[in-house]
Every structure is written in C-alpha cells, then in structure tokens.
N, C-alpha and C positions, 0 to 999 in steps of 0.2 A: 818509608823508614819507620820504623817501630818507635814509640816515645818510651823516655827512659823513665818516665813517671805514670803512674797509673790514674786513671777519671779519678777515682777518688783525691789522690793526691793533685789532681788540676783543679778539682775543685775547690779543696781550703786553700790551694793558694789565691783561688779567684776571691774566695770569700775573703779571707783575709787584708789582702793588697785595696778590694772594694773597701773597708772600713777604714784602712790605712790611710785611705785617696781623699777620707772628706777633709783632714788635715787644710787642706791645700786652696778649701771652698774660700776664694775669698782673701786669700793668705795674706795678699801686699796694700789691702782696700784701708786697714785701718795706720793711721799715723805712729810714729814711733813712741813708745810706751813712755809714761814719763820716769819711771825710777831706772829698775834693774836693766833692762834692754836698750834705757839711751844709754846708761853707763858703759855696758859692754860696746852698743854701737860706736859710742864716741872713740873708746881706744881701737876700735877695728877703722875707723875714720883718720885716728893718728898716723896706723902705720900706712893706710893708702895715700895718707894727704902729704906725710915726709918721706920720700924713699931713698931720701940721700942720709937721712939720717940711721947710722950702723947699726944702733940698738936699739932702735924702737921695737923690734921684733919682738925683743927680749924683756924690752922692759917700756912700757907706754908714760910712767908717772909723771913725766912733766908734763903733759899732754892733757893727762887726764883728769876731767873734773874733780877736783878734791883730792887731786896728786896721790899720793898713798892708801887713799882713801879706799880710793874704789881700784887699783892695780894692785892690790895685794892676792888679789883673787886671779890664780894660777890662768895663763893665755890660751889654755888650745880652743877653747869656744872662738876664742876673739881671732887666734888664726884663719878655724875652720870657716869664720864671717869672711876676713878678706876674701878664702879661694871662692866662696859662694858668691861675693859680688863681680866676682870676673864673668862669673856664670850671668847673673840676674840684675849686672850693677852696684852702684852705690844707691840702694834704695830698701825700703823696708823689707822687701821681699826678698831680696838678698841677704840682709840684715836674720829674716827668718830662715832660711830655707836650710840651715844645717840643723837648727832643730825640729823642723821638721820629718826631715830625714831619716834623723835618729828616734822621733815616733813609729816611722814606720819598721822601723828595724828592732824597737822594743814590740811592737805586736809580735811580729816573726819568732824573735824570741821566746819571746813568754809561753806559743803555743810549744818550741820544739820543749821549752821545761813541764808544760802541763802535760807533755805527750808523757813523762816520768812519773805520773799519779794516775793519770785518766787515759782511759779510751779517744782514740782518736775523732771522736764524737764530740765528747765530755768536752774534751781541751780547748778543740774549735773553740767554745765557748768564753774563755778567758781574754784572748786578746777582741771576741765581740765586746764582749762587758769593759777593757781600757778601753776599747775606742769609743765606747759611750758613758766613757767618765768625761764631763764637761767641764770638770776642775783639768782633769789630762789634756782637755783637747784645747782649753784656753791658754796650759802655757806651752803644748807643744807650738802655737800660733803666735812665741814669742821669741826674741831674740835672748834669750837666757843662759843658765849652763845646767838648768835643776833635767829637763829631759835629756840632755846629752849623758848628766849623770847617771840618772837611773839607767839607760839604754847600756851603759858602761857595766853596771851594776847586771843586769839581765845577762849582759855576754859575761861578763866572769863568774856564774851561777852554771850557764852553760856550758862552758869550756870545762870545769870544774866537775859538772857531770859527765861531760863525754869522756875527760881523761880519764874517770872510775872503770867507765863502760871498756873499755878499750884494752886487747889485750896483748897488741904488738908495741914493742918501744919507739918504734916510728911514731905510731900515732898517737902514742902520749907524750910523746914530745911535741907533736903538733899543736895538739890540743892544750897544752901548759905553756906553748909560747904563745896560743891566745890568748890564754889565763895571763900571762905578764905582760900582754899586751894592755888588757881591761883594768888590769891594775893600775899601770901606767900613766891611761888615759883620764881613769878617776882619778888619780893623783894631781892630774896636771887641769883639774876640771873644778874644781873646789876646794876645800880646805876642810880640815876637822874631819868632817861625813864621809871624805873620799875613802878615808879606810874599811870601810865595811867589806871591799871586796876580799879582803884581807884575810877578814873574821868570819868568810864562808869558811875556811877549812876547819872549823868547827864542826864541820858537816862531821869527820873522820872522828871526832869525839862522839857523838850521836849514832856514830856507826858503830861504836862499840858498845855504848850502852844498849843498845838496840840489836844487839849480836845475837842474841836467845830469840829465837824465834820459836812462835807456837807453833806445836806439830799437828796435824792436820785431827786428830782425836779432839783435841783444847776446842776448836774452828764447831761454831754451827752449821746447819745447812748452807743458809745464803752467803755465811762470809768465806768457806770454804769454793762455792758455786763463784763468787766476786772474785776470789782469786784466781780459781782456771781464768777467768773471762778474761783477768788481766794480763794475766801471762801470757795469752796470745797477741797482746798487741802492744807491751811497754818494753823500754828496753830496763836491760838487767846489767848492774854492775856487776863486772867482775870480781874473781878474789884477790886479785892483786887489786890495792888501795889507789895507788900511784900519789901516797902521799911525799913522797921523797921530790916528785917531779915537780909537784905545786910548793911547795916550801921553798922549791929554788926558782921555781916559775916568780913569785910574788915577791923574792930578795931584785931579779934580773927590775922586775917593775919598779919597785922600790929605784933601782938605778937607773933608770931609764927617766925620772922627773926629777929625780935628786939633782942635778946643776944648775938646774931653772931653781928650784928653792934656793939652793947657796950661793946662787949668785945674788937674787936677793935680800939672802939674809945679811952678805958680806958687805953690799954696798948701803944697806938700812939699819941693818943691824936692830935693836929692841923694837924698834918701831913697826919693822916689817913681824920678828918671831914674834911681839904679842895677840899678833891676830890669831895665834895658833894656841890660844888661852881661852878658847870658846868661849867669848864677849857674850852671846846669844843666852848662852845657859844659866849666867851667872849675874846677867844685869838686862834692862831693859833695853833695847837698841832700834834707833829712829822712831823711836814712841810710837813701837807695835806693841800694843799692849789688848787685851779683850776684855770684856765684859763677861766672857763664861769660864773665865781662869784654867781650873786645871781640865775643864769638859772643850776647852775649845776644839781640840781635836778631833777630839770623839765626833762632835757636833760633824766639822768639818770631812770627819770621813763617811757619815752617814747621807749628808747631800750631796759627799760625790758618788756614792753606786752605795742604794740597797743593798747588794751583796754584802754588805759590811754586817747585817742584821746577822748574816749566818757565819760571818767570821768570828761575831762574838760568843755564838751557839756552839761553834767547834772548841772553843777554849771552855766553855759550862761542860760542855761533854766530855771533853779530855779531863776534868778536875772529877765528875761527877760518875764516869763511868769511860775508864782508861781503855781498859779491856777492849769494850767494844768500837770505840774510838779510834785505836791504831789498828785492832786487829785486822782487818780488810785490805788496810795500808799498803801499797807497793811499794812504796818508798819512802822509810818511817825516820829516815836520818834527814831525809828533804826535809819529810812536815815538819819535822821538830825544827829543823835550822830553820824555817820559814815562820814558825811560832813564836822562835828567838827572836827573828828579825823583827815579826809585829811587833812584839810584846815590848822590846826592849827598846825599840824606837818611841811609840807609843809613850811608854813610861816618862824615858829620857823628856823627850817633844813637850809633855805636859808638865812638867813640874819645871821648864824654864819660864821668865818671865817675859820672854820673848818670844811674839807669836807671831807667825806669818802665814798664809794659806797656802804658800807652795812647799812648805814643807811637808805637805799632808803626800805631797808626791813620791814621796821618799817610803810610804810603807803603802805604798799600792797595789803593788806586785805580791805581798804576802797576804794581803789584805783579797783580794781576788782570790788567789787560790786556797784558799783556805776557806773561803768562802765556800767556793764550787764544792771543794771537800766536806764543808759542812751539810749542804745541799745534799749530800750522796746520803749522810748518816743519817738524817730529819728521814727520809726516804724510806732507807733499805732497815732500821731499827729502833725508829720511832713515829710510823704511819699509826699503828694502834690506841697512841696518845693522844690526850686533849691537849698537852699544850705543843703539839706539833703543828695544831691549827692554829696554834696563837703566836709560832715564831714564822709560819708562810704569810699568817696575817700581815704581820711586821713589816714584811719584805716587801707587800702589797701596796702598805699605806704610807712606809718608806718612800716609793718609787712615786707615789704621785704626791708625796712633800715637795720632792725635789726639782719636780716636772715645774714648779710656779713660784716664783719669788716674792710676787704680792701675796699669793695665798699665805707665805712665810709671813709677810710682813704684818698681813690681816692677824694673822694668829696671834703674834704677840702683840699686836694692840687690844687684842679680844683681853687677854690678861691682864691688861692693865683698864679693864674696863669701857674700852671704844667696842658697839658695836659691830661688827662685818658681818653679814648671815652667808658669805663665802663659806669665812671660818667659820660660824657656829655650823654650819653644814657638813664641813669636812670632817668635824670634832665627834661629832653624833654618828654618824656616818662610818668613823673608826672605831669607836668605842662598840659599835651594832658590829662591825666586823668578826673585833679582836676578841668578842666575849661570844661570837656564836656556839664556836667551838665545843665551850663549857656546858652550851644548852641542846644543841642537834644530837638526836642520839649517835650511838657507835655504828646502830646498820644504814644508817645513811650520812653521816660524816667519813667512814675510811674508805668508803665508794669514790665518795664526793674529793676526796684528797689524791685516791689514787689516778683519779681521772683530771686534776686539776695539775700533778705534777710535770707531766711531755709539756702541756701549755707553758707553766711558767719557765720553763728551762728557754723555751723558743719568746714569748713573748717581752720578757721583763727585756732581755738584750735586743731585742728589735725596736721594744721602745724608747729606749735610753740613746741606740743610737739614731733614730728617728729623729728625737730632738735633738741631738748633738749637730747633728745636720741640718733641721731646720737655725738654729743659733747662727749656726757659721753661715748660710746663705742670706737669712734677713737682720742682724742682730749686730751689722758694724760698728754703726751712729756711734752708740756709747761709749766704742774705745777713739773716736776724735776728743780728743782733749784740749785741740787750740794752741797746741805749740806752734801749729806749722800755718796756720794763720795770723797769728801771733808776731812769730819772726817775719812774715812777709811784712805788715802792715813797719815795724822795726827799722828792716831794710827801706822800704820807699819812703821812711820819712828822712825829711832833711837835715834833723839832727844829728849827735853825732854821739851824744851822751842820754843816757836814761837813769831815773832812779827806777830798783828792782825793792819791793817791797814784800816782804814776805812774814809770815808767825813763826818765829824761833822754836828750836826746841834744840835743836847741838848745831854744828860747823856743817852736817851735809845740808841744811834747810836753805844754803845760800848756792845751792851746785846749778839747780835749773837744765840736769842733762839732756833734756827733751829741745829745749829753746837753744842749750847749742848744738845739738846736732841740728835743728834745720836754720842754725847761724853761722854755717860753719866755722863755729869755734872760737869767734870773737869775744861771744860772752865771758868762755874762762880763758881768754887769755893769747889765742893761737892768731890773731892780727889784731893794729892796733887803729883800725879804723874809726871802728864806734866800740863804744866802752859802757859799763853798768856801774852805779853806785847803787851800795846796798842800807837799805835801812828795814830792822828787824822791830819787827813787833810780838808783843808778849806770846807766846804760844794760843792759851785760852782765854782770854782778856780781851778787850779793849785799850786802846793809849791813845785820848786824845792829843796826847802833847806830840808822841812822837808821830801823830796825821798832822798836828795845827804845823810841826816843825817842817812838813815837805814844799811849804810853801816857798822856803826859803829857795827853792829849784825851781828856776823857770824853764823848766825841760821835762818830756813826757815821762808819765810815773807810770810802773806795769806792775800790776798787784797778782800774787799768785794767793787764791785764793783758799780759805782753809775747808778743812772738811766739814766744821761747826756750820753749818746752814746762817745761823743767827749771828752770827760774830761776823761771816761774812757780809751778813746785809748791812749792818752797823757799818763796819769800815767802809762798806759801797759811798752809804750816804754823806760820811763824812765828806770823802773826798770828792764828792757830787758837788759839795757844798764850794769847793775850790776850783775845781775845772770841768771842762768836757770829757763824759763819757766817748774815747771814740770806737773803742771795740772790746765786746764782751763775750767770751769765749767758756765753757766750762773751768776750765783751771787759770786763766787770765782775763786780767780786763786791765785797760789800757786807758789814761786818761792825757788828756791832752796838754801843753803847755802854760796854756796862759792861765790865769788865778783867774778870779771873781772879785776882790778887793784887796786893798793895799795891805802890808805886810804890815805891824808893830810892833818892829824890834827892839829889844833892849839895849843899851851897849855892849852888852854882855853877850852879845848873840841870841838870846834867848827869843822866843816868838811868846808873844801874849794873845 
C-alpha cells in the first residue's frame, strides 16, 4: 500500500516529533514546583480529592491555597491535569504531562506557520531552534498554563492562515471553528494575554496595507529568483479574505469561555473582575521585580536562543532599508503581524514593573521566526558587508553565553572587579571575534561568510538542542526543593501543630503550595488533623524579636527560607541558638521542639 506521505514529509515528521520527545527526558524525576505548578496542582488535587462536591469543577476557591487568590485564573489547565492523572496518576508527571503535550503540538505548529515564509527546509528549522530554547523546555516540564497558552496562540495563527488559504466554504468553516476553538481555549487558559488570539485578525489590516505588491521590474535578480523558489513550495492565500468567517469564529470563542467568567464574576463579584485590571502592568506583584529594569527582557530573550540576535537585525532592517526587507517576503501581512506581536509584547512586558521569566514565553514564536527571516536577509543582501560579520558574530557569541551559567555569573563578577580568567577569556575572545570582520579583507571574508552560512543554519540548532537534552537527562537535583521531604518528616512527627515561619512581602508568602500538595492539604485547610501557625518575618531584614518570640512554641518550627543567602544564615543561627536543626532542605529547614533555655516572659506576654 502506497504511503500518503512522501520520505521527505516522514522525515520532518521524524525530526520534529525526535525534538518534541526530549520534553519528556525525565519529566516526573523532579518534585512539584514550589509557586505556579503547586498552585495549579493543588486545585487539580481539589477536584480529584472532592468528587461529591457539584462545583468544584467550576469553581476550586475554597480549596484552593489563597482562595481567590490563585482560582481567579481560568480552569482548563487545571481540567486538562485531572484527565492527565487518570492517565499517569496523582503524581507530578501527571501533574505535567498536558503541558507537555501541548509543547509538542506547539512544534508541529510553528513548522506548519514557518512552512508560510520559508522552504520546507528553512521552516524545519523553527520548531528545532523552540525545542532548544531551554527557557521553552523548562516550562514545557512544568505543570503551568504559560505553554498550553502559547500552543493555543500557534493553533489560532494556524487556523487563521489556513481559513485565508482555502477556498471552499466547507473548509473555511472548518478551519474558523478551529479559529473559535483556540480562542476559546486561550480564554479559558489565562487572563489579560488570552486575547492576543483575537488581535491576529489584524493580520487582514496588514493585508491591505501590503496589497501593492512590486511587480517583477521593481524585484532584483535574487529577490525576484527567491520568489519563483518560494512559490514552488509555500502555500498561497486566496482572494477571498475569509474575514467575515473569523470575526464570527472569535464572537462563537468569546461564548464558548464567557459562563466560566460570569459565573465568577457573579458569585465574586469586584474581587474576582479586578484581576482583569492587569495588576502585573501597573504594580509590582509577588516582588518580582529585576535588577535590569526595562532590559530584562531583552536580556531574557537573548539567553533563551541566539536567534533573537537576528530578530533584532530584522527590525534594523525593516527601519533601515524597507524595500529590501519585505521585498522577498511571501507573506508580508504574516511578518508584519508577527513584528506586531514582538514588538508590542516586548514594549508592553518591559515597561511593567513586574517581571517574570515565563513571560519571555509569550513572544517566542515571533521571536524565532523572525529571526530565521532575518537569517535569509543577513545572507541573500548583506554577505558583501562588514557588519554582516559582526551580527553572525553576535549569534556566535550569543550561543555560547547561553550554553554556561557560571560563565554568566563569572562575567558579571569580572565587572565588579572579581577576577575569573573564564571570563576575561571569553571577553577577549568575543571582542577578537566581533571586530575581525572590520579587519579580514573582502576577498577573504565573503568566501569565509559564504561558506560559514549552511554550517550555522545546521549547527547553532543542533547545539542548543544538544544541551537542552543534555539539561533534562543530568540536571534534576536543582528543581528538589524539599517540599516533599519536608512534608514527610511533618507527617512522621508526633506533633500535631507547627509554627510555619516565613519573610513577608503580601498574603501569598503564607500559601506554601508546594508543602500542601505533598500534605495533602492539611496545611491550607482541607483536614483538620495537624495544623500550621504562621509567623512572618520582615521581607529583607532580620527581627530578632519576632525569632526570640518563637520560643513561646514548644512545637516544631519549619522555616521557608529566603532567596537573600545572608539573611537566611542569620535567621538559621538564631534559631540554632533555640533548638535542634532536624532537617535542612533548599527551601526549608526544620527545627525541633524543645528550646535551649528557659523562656523570660513578661506579664505582658512579651519575650526578653
């Protein structure tokens, strides 16, 4: 029997599904996450742990650690956990495996949208370069909603170009109730950001400003030669828009998450609708805050894929020389919605005062392709240049920043004057690189470029995802945190109360969603066997008063410790000074009941 797909096509799918697969190296080894992924876990824990209770489905909040706190954020992650642990358990790997899933299903996509710029070559290349983005592959390996979103985001980018392409009403009906489908699913996946899917049919704006097309006179040799090439192998939208189908596609999505919101909003009312006041944008939230302000981004999209080097080259190019820029373009309403989506995410992301590294997730996909894109232009009409050599430098020196986190760490201590001859190595090293360009003549630099270009297309993704792989295979340890050690030692003691100690900063620093998922839920509240008193300590500070006051507890104290190295050893020692160290964990340590000497209270209650 004849296969309906051709070698070629068995092969991207081999390659692709192989990159997809390293997802999975390891998936269930490391403990459940302490923030975002117990949160989710725990409500996905609710609904398996009550199933007599009617609306838990619907609505987790008493359940859930910090009540409102953390269920304002729309359920189908926390669904798609349940049906995953029928598959895989109540266990972390259960807990990940739908976002995993949805990694793999964002590769797939990404290549069928690169297949609408590039050669079936070329595109290959896009979903290599996600699967060895290592910021991608560490939250595809977490129980979240930030992959499920984008993957959401990819299918209604899809759906959205096939309805274009298509020119039976059958099929663009199919294709726009996938469209209201991915709507839907973003809607019901996050809050704020879920709309973007929305604000692809802006694509249809792009299409008109981009309606004049140059005629083949305007076109040089190679950019008129890049377009046959293209044409033979991209698909081509039709003339019919099929905007009318998406407009009502995206109303249909809109209704299809609309009763999950209002049934929340009706029985919450302000509490629940101000989440939808983007807190993030406008104030700082869980004191995520950086050190590189409005660059954090930047920063962060640069160590997850070199590629970013030439996404920023495509937008110099586009400001610097338009013409040659689009001109080549197959799909110049894509690039442009896909420049929109950088730029304006990008913009947006930087100028709040709230920073988080998975939001870098959120412009990866235009971030990649745009890249590849830039890639083509550096190439096909700017080999001639000197600083052609100095944005492939980039990309070079880029890729092995990223490859070494001491070497990062080395570097900025170099700048504040520490020693490393790591760094000073690697510094010299780039600098010899990124200035050869300027100095190698032209008859032996555009040789040298021409014949270094096939390499880098093949090597730079092979190494990226080389380490992505080696990470996931040897590179567990660090995500054990001690929760789940933590709560054993908890469980076997005889006690039945604990004080929980932790550094303040708002109401979620008392949640500890990590310790009740492997407590089954006793810590917030879900039985009422053993129980937690909380006492908070200044965020950045020290407070001897409220360490001397824990004495007043003749029951174990469990310190969650802070990220300050120094503030943590302080409080270690204080409370050394009081009892037995009995377990010490990255993020807890655990000290035992009895004191070291007698208490001197005041009448007052007070401890001296």
């Amino acid at each position: 029997m004849k296969s309906l797909l051709s070698s070629q096509q068995h092969n991207t799918i081999l390659v692709i599904l192989s990159c997809a697969l390293i997802v999975f190296v390891g998936l269930g080894s490391a403990e459940i996450q302490p923030w975002d992924e117990a949160l989710f876990a725990m409500r996905a824990k609710a609904i398996i742990q009550h199933p007599t209770d009617s609306t838990v489905w619907q609505d987790q909040t008493q359940y859930a650690p910090g009540g409102l706190y953390s269920s304002t954020y729309p359920p189908l992650t926390v669904w798609a956990m349940v049906v995953c642990t029928k598959l895989a358990g109540v266990t972390p790997l259960g807990i990940r495996l739908f976002s995993a899933l949805c990694s793999v299903a964002t590769l797939f996509l990404l290549y069928q949208i690169a297949l609408r710029m590039f050669t079936s070559k070329t595109a290959l290349i896009a979903p290599v370069l996600l699967a060895g983005c290592l910021l991608w592959n560490n939250y595809a390996r977490q129980g979240m909603s930030d992959v499920p979103l984008v993957m959401f985001f990819a299918l209604a980018l899809f759906a959205l170009l096939r309805t274009t392409e298509s020119a039976s009403t059958q099929q663009r009906l199919l294709w726009s109730g996938l469209f209201a489908l991915a709507v839907a699913g973003a809607l019901l996946t996050k809050i704020v950001v879920s709309v973007i899917p929305i604000l692809f049919l802006f694509y249809f704006v792009f299409t008109r400003t981009t309606a004049k097309q140059q005629s083949p006179e305007e076109l040089t040799a190679n950019q008129l030669l890049e377009r046959i090439a293209r044409s033979k192998h991209l698909p081509v939208a039709t003339q019919g828009t099929g905007l009318f189908y998406l407009l009502g596609a995206a109303c249909i999505g809109i209704a299809l998450a609309l009763p999950w919101h209002l049934a929340m909003a009706s029985r919450y009312g302000a509490e629940f609708t101000n989440a939808f006041l983007v807190p993030h944008l406008t104030s700082v939230v869980e004191n995520n805050t950086r050190s590189l302000g409005v660059l954090y981004y930047v920063n962060q999209l640069l160590v997850a894929s070199p590629v970013v080097v030439l996404t920023f080259y495509w937008f110099v190019s586009l400001i610097t020389n338009r013409k040659n820029t689009l001109a080549a373009s197959h799909n110049k309403p894509l690039e442009l919605l896909l420049a929109a989506w950088f730029a304006g995410g990008l913009l947006t992301l930087s100028i709040a005062p709230t920073k988080m590294p998975h939001y870098t997730l959120l412009l990866l996909i235009p971030a990649i392709l745009l890249g590849i894109r830039g890639f083509e232009i550096v190439t096909v009409y700017s080999i001639r240049k000197r600083w052609a050599w100095f944005v492939l430098a980039t990309v070079v020196v880029t890729c092995v920043w990223l490859l070494s986190q001491s070497l990062r760490d080395n570097v900025q201590l170099l700048l504040h004057g520490h020693i490393h001859w790591d760094a000073i190595t690697f510094v010299l090293l780039a600098v010899v690189l990124l200035c050869a360009g300027f100095i190698i003549p032209d008859s032996k630099r555009i040789p040298l470029l021409a014949d270094a270009f096939p390499y880098m297309q093949l090597v730079v993704p092979a190494v990226l995802l080389l380490h992505v792989l080696y990470v996931d295979a040897t590179k567990s340890e660090p995500r054990i945190h001690g929760a789940k050690e933590t709560a054993a030692w908890l469980e076997d003691s005889e006690h039945r109360q604990f004080v929980y100690v932790y550094h303040n900063h708002n109401a979620s620093d008392t949640l500890a969603p990590d310790l009740a998922w492997y407590t089954n839920g006793w810590t917030c509240g879900w039985q009422k066997r053993k129980s937690f008193v909380q006492q908070a300590l200044p965020l950045n500070k020290l407070s001897a008063e409220v360490i001397n006051a824990l004495q007043l507890y003749q029951i174990p104290v469990v310190y969650a410790t802070s990220p300050n190295d120094t503030l943590t050893a302080s409080v270690m020692y204080l409370l050394s000074k009081q009892r037995t160290r009995e377990l010490t964990t990255p993020n807890y340590v655990v000290f035992g009941a009895q004191t070291f000497f007698e208490l001197d209270i005041h009448s007052n209650g007070t401890v001296r």
